[in-house]
FIDRENGU-997425 format. One line per 3 residues: number of its first residue (from 1); for each residue x, y, z negated of C-alpha. Coordinates in Angstrom, 3 decimals, padded with zeros to 6 digits. Layout:
N
NUM) X Y Z ~ ...
This chain:
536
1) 028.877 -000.264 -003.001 ~ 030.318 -001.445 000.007 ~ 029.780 -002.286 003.629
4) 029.574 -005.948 004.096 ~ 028.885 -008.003 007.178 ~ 024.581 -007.827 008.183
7) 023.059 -010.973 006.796 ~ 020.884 -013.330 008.797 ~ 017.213 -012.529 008.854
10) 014.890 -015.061 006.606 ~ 012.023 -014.109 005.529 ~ 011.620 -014.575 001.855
13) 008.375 -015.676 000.389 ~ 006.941 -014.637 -002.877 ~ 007.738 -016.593 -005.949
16) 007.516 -016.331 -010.191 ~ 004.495 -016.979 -012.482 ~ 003.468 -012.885 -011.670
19) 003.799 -013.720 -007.553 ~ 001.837 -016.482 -008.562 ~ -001.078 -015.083 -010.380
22) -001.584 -012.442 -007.479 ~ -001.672 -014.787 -004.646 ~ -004.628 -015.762 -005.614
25) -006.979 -013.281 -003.440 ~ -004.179 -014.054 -000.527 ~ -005.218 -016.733 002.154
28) -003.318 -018.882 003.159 ~ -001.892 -018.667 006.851 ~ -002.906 -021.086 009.411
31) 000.750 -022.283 009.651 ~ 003.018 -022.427 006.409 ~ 006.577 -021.548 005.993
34) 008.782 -024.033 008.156 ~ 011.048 -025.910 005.424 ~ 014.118 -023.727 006.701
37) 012.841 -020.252 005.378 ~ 012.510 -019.028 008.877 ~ 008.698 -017.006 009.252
40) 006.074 -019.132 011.167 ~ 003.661 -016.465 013.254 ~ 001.224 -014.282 011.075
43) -002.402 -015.462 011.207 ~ -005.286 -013.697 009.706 ~ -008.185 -015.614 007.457
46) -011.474 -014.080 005.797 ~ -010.799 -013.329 002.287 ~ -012.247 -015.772 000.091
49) -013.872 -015.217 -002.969 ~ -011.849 -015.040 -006.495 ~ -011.993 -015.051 -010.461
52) -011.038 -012.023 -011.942 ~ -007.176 -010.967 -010.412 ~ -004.862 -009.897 -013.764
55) -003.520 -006.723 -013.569 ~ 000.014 -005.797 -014.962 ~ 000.538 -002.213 -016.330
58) 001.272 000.440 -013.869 ~ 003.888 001.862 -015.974 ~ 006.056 -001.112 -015.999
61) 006.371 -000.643 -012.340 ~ 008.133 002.692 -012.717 ~ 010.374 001.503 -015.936
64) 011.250 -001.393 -012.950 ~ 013.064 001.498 -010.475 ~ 016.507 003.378 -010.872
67) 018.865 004.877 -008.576 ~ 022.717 004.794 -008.730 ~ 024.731 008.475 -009.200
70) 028.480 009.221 -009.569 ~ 028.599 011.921 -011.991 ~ 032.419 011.989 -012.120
73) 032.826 012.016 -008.065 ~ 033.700 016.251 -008.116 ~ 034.526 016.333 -004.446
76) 030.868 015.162 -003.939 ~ 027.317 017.108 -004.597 ~ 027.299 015.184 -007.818
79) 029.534 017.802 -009.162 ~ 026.445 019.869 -009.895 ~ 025.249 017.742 -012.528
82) 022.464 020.585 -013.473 ~ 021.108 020.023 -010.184 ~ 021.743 015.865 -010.328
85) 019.262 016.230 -013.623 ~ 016.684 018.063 -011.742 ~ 016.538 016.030 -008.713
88) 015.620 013.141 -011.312 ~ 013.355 014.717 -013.299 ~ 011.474 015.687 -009.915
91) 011.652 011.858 -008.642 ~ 010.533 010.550 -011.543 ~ 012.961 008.062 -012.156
94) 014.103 007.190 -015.557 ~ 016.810 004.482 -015.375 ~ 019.968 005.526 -013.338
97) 023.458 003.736 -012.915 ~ 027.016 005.332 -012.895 ~ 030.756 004.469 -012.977
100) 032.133 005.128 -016.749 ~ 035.676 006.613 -016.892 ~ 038.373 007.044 -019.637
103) 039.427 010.315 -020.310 ~ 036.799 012.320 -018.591 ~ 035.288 014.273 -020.890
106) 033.494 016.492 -017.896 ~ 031.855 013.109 -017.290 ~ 030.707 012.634 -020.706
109) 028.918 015.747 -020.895 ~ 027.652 015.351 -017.469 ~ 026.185 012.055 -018.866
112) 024.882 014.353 -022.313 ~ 023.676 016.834 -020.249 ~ 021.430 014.630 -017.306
115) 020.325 011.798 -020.052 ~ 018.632 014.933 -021.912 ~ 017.388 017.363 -018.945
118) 015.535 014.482 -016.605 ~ 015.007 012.095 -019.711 ~ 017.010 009.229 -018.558
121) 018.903 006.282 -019.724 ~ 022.453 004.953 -018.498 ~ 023.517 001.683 -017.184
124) 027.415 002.036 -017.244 ~ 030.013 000.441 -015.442 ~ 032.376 -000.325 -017.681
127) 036.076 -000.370 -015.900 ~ 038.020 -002.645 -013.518 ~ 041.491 -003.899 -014.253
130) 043.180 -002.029 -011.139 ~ 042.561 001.291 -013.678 ~ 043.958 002.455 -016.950
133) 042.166 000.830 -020.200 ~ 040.946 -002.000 -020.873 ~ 037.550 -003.331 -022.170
136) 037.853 -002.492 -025.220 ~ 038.662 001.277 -024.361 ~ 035.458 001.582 -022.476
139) 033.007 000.209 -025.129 ~ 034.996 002.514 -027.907 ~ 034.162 005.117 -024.999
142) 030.348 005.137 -025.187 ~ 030.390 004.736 -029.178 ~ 032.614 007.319 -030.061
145) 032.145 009.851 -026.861 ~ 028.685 009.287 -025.548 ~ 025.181 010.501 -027.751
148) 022.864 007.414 -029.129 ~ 020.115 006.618 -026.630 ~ 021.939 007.935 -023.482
151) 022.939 004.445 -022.507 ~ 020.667 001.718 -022.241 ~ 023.477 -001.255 -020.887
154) 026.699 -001.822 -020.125 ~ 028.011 -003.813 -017.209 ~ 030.667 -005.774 -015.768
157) 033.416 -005.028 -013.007 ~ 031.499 -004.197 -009.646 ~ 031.779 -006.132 -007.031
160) 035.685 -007.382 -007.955 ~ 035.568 -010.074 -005.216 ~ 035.678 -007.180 -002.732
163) 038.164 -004.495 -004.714 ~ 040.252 -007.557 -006.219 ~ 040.445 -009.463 -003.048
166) 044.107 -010.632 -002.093 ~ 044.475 -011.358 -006.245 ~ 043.386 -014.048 -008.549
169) 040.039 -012.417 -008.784 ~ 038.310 -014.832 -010.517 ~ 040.357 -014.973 -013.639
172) 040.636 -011.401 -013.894 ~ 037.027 -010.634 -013.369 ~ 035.698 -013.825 -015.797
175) 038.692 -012.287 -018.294 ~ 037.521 -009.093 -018.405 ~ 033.770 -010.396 -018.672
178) 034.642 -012.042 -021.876 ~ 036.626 -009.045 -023.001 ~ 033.852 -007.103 -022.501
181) 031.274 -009.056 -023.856 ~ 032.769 -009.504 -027.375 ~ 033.996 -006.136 -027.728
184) 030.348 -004.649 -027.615 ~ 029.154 -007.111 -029.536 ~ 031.501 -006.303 -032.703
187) 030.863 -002.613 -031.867 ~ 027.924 -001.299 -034.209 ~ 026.955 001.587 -031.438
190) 026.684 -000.847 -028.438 ~ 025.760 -004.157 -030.255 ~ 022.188 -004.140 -029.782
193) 022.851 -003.432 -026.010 ~ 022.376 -005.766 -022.721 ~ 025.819 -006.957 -021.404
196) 024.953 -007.274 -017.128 ~ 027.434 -009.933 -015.453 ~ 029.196 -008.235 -013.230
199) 028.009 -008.273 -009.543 ~ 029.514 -009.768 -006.434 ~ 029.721 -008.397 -002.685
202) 029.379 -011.534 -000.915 ~ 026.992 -014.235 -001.804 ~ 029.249 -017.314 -000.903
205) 031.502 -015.731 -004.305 ~ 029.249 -016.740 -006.750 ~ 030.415 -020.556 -006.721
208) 033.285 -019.130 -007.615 ~ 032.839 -017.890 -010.875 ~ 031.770 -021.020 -013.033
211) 029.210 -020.006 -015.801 ~ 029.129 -016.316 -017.788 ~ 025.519 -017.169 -019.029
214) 027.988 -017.220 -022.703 ~ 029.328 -013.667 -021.842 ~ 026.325 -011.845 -020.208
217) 022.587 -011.324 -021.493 ~ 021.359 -010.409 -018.071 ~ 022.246 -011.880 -014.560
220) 023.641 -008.704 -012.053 ~ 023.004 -008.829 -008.385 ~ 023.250 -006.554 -005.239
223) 020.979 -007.289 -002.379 ~ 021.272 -005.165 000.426 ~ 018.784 -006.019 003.540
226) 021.247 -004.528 005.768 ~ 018.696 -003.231 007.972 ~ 016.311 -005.782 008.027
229) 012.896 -005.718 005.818 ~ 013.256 -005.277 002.049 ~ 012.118 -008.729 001.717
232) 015.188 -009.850 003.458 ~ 017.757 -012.251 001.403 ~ 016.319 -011.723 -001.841
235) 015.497 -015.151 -002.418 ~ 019.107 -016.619 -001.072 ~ 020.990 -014.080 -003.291
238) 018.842 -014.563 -006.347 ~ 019.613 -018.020 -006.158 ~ 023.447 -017.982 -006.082
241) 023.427 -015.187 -008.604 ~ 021.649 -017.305 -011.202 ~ 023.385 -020.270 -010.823
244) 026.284 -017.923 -012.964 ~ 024.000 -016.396 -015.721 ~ 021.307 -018.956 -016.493
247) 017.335 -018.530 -017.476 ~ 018.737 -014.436 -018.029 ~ 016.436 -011.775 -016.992
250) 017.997 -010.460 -013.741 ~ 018.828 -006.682 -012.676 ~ 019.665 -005.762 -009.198
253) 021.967 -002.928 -009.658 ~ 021.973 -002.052 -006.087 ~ 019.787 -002.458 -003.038
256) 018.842 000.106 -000.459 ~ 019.611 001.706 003.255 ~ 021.846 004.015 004.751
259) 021.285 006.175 007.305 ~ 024.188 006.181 009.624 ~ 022.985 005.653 012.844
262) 025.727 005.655 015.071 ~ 027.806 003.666 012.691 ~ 030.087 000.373 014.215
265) 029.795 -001.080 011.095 ~ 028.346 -004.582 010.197 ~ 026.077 -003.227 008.173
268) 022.995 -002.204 010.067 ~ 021.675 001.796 009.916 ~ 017.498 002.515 009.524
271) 016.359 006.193 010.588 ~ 015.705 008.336 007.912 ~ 011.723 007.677 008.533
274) 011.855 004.127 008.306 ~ 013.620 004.231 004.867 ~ 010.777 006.174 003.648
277) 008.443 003.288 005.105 ~ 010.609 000.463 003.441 ~ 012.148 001.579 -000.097
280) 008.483 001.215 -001.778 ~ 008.052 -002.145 -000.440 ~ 011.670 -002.754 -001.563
283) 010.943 -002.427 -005.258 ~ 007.650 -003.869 -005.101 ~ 009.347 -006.746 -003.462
286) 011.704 -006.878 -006.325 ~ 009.185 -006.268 -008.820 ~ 006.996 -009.504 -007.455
289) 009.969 -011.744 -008.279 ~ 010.167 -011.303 -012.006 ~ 012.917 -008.751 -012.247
292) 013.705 -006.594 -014.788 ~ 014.692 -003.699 -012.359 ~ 016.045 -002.509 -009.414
295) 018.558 000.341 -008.476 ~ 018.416 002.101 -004.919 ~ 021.569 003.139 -003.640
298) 021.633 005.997 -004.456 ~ 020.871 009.889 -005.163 ~ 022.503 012.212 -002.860
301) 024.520 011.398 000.486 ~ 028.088 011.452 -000.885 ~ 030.117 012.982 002.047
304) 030.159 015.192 004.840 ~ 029.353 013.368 007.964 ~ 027.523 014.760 011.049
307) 028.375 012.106 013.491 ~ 026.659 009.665 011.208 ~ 029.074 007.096 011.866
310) 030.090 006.348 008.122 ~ 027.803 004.536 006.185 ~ 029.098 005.028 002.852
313) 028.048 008.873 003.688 ~ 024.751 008.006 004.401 ~ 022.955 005.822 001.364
316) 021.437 009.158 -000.395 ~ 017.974 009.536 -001.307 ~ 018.671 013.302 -000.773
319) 020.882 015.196 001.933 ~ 024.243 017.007 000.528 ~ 022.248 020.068 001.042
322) 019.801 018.582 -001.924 ~ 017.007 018.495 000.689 ~ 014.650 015.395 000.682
325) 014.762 012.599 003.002 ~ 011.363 010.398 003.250 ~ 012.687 007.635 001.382
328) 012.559 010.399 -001.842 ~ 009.352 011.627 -001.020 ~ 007.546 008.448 -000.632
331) 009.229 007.292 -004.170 ~ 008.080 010.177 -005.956 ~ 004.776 009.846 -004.765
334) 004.411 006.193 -005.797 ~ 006.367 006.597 -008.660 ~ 003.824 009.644 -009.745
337) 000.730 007.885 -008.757 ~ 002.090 004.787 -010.996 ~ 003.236 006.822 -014.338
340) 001.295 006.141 -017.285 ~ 003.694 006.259 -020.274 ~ 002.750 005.109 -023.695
343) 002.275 002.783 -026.035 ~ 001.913 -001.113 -025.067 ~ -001.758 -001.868 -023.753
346) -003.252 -005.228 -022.696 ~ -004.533 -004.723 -018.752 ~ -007.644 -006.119 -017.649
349) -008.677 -008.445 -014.932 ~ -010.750 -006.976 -011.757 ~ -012.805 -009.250 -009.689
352) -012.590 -008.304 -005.695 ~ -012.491 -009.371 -002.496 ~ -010.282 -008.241 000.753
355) -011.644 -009.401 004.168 ~ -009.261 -009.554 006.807 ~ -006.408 -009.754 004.771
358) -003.625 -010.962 006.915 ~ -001.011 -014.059 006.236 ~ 001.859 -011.511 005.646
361) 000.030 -009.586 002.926 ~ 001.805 -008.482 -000.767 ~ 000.369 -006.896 -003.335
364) 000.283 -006.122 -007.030 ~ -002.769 -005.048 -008.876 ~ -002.122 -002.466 -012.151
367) -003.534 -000.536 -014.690 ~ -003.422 002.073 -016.491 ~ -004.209 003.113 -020.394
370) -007.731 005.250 -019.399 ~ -009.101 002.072 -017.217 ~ -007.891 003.026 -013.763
373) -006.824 000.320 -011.568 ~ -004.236 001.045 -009.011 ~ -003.745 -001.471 -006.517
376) -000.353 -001.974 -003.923 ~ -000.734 -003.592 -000.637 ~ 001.505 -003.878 002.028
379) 002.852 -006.384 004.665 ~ 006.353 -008.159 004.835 ~ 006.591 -007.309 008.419
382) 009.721 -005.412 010.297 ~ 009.114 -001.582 011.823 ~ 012.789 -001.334 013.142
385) 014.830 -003.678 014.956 ~ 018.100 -003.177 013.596 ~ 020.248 -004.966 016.124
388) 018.839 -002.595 019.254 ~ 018.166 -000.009 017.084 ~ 014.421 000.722 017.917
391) 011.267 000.796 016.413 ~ 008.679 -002.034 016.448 ~ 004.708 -001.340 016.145
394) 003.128 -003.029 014.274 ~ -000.818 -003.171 014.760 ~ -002.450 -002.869 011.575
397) -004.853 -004.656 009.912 ~ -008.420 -003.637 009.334 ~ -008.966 -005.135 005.676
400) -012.185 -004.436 003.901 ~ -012.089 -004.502 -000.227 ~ -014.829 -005.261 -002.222
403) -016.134 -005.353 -005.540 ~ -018.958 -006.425 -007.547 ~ -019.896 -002.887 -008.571
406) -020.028 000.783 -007.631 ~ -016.150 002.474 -007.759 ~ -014.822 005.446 -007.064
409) -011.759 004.428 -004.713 ~ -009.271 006.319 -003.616 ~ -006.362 005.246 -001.012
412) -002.980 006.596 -000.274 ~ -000.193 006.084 001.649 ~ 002.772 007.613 -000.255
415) 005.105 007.442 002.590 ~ 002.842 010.083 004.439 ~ 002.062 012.168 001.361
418) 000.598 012.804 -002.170 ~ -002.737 013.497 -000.953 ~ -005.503 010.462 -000.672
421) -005.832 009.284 003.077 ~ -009.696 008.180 001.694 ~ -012.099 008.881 -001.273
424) -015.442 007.128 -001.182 ~ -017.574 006.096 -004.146 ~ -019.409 003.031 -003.490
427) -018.481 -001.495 -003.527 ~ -016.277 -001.366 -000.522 ~ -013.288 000.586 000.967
430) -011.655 -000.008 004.627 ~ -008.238 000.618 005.052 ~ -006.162 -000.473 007.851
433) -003.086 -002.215 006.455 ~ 000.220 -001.812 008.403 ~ 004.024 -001.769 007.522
436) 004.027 001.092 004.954 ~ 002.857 000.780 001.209 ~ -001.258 001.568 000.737
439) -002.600 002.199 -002.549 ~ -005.799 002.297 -003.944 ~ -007.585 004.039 -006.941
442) -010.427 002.018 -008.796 ~ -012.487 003.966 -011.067 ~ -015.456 003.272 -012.830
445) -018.350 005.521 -012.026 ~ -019.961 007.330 -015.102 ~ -022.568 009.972 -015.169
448) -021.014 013.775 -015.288 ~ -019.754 014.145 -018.499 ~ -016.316 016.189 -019.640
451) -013.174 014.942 -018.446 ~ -011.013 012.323 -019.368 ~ -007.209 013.031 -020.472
454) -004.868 014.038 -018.288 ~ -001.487 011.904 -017.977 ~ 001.533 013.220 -019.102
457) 004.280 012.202 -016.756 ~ 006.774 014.979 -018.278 ~ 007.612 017.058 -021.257
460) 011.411 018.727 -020.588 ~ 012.600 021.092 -022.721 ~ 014.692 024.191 -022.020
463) 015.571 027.650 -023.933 ~ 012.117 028.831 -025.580 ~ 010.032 026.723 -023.214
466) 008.809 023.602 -022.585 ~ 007.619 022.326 -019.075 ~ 005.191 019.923 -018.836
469) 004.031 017.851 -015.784 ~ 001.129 015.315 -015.622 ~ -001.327 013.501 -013.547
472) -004.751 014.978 -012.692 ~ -007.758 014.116 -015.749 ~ -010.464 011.764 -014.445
475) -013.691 013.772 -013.104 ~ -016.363 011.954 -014.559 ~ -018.639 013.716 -012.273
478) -018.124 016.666 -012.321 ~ -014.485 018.615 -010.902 ~ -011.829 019.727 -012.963
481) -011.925 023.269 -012.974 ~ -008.870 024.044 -015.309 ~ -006.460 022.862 -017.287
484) -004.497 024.367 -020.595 ~ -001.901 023.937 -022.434 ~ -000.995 024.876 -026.139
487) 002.652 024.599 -027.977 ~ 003.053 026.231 -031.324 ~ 000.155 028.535 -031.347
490) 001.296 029.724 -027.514 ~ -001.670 028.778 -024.974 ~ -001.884 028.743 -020.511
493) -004.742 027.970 -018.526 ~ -003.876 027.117 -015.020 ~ -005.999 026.339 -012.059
496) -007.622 022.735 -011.510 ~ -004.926 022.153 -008.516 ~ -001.935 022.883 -010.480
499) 000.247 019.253 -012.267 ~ 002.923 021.600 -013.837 ~ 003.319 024.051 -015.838
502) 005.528 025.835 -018.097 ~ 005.030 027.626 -021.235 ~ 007.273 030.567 -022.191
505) 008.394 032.350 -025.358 ~ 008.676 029.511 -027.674 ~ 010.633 029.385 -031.087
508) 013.975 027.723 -030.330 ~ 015.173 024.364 -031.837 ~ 012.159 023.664 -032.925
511) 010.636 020.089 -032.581 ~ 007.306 020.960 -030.846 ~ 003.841 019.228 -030.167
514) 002.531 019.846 -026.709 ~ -001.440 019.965 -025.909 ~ -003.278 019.338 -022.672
517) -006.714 019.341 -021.863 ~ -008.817 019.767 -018.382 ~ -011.891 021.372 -018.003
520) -015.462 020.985 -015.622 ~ -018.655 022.457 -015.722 ~ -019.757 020.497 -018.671
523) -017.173 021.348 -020.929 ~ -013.203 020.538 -022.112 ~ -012.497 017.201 -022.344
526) -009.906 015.185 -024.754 ~ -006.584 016.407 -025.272 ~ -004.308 013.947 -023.114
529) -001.988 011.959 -026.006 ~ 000.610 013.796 -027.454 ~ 003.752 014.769 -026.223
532) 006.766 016.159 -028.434 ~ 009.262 018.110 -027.460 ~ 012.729 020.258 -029.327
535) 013.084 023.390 -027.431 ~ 016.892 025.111 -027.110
């Protein structure tokens, strides 16, 4: 990443056959778009009544979010790659992006080492023609140096209108596309794997390029909002981007905000708070247009910098002391309330009604495999002015849902915390819908019985344990009063509070089936679907 000039404000609107689909329990404002994309004044309607509203699954909106790291950057906290693993594991991200090198073998275990500890999968840049190699070294590279199943796609030079400037860019970068493109496919170990186009820093570049739809197999952007709302320029970049990889899904390999507030640069700082307030709506935002997936920018703050006047020091998800900002803590509650791993499912469709829903509404109802509907609402309104570098209130809306039956509903706010803000069993729920992401629980109510499964988010491995982390088992009337856990004859109980645990003194390289079940008054309920694990 780099800085780039801040783009103009226009308000994107919602588009794709998804967007579609959930705009249906939207009203429409009083006063449409203008033609030029510029936002007409907000006006609120009475909800109107619906058919059923499809839900999507809510795993596929955590498979949707990665973050960039630069596990071969030692003068940088990413030198501590045990610690890089960890901080993944704990976000619950499972996609991440990095910079591939030749002749770096530190890098290759680094790779080994974080693919296998947080259980993720690599997007890799693969070279740039200012460095030694060409593309044929790098794909070699990840077959013959990298383990099967750490890398998930390969990608093409980043943002070479901005490094290559002052050369024939084009050439080299369209070159080195093509390169690329035909070396992994000939390759047995990369074959099978997604070629991304490579991404530009400036939109007005793309008309440059001519057509790689031949030499990529998914379209490669990088939409910063540069301060603004997360909704900002999506559409305007999208549409230049694909104009160079046609009908190709489409990855955004980096998006995000930095925190440097007392930076000269073009591109516009947001406090650490209001990055915690806009990176949820930033992937939902991504996530309503169709796209395969979008990478925040990035981990850890790279450098050292405590006039906060560089912005490249300043992107991180986490301090350089490996402390939290908001904008982590607010993704790793979303991401946990959303995790649902498994096999494919069909969702189901939920009839309900929101009064008071405002014009500048988004949302996205899911589910997940035990029947529990989680729904996302927020607005695409700004809480920072960027330019004067203050915050803006925004009043919030008091929206009513409804539904035909009795629920048990649950809402958070996963900028504030994990905890639920309400909890109410009954055909209605107020919430007052502002500038942060709101999300609500639907469960069916059902006579006290034992409880449901509990929903493994985690099984990592380590020497002679196993540590498993999972989402609270459904009630079903009666509270969770414990939960335990079994591996190869080895049993825990912990406490009803408790989402992790780890279980000690297990037989080493062994491949090993974990157990969970919860407990209430009536009894234990179902074990939650296997996990497997090989210990070290």
């Amino acid at each position: 990443m780099r800085t780039r000039p801040a783009p103009t404000v226009l308000a994107g609107t919602v588009v794709g056959a998804l967007a579609a689909a959930l705009l249906a329990l939207v009203p429409a404002p009083a006063t449409a778009h203008p033609a030029d994309g510029s936002r007409a004044p907000d006006r609120t309607a009475p909800a109107r009544a619906t058919a059923p509203l499809a839900a999507v699954p809510s795993d596929s909106i955590v498979d949707s979010y990665g973050v960039g790291i630069h596990l071969n950057f030692l003068d940088t906290p990413y030198a501590d790659y045990g610690a890089v693993a960890r901080a993944l594991a704990d976000l619950g991200v499972r996609h991440v992006r990095d910079d591939l090198f030749l002749g770096a073998p530190r890098q290759y275990d680094a790779i080994r080492t974080v693919a296998r500890d947080a259980g993720v999968r690599f997007d890799l840049i693969m070279g740039r023609p200012d460095r030694p190699g060409t593309p044929e070294d790098f794909v070699r590279t990840v077959a013959d140096r990298l383990p099967a199943g750490a890398v998930e796609s390969l990608e093409g030079i980043n943002e070479w209108d901005h490094f290559g400037s002052g050369t024939d860019w084009v050439t080299a970068l369209t070159t080195w596309q093509q390169r690329l493109y035909t070396a992994a496919k000939a390759e047995p170990a990369t074959k099978d794997l997604p070629v991304l186009a490579p991404a530009l820093a400036f939109r007005r570049n793309y008309s440059q390029t001519g057509d790689l739809t031949p030499y990529a197999d998914e379209a490669n952007a990088h939409i910063y909002p540069g301060g603004f709302p997360p909704s900002n320029q999506i559409s305007q970049i999208t549409q230049a981007v694909l104009q160079t990889v046609r009908s190709k899904p489409l990855v955004t390999t980096e998006a995000g905000y930095h925190n440097a507030m007392n930076t000269t640069n073009g591109h516009l700082p947001v406090p650490e708070d209001v990055a915690g307030v806009y990176l949820p709506r930033l992937l939902l935002e991504h996530v309503l247009r169709g796209e395969k997936r979008v990478y925040s920018y990035e981990l850890i703050d790279e450098f050292d910098d405590p006039g906060l006047v560089d912005p490249e020091s300043h992107f991180g998800l986490l301090r350089r002391d490996w402390s939290p900002k908001p904008a982590y803590a607010a993704m790793q509650n979303l991401l946990g309330l959303l995790a649902d791993p498994g096999r494919s499912f069909v969702p189901e469709s939920l009839a309900l009604t929101a009064d008071g829903l405002p014009g500048d509404a988004r949302y996205l109802l899911t589910q997940q495999r035990d029947g529990r509907f989680v729904l996302l609402l927020w607005r695409d309104v700004s809480v920072w002015d960027p330019v004067n570098r203050q915050p803006l209130e925004v009043t919030p809306a008091d929206v009513t849902l409804r539904l035909d039956d009795a629920h048990r509903l649950r809402a958070y706010r996963p900028t504030d915390g994990a905890e639920p803000v309400a909890d109410v069993t009954g055909t209605s729920l107020p919430i007052r819908l502002d500038g942060q992401v709101t999300a609500v629980t639907i469960d069916p109510v059902v006579p006290a019985e034992v409880p449901g499964r509990p929903r493994v988010v985690a099984a990592r491995p380590g020497a002679h344990r196993v540590t498993l982390t999972w989402r609270p088992a459904a009630a079903h009337g009666s509270p969770v009063t414990a939960y335990r856990l079994r591996a190869a004859g080895r049993r825990i109980t912990v406490g009803a509070d408790e989402v992790r645990a780890t279980i000690l003194r297990l037989p080493a390289d062994r491949r090993l089936r974990v157990v969970i079940r919860a407990r209430n008054d009536v009894g234990w309920g179902p074990a939650a679907r296997s996990a497997y694990v090989v210990t070290r």
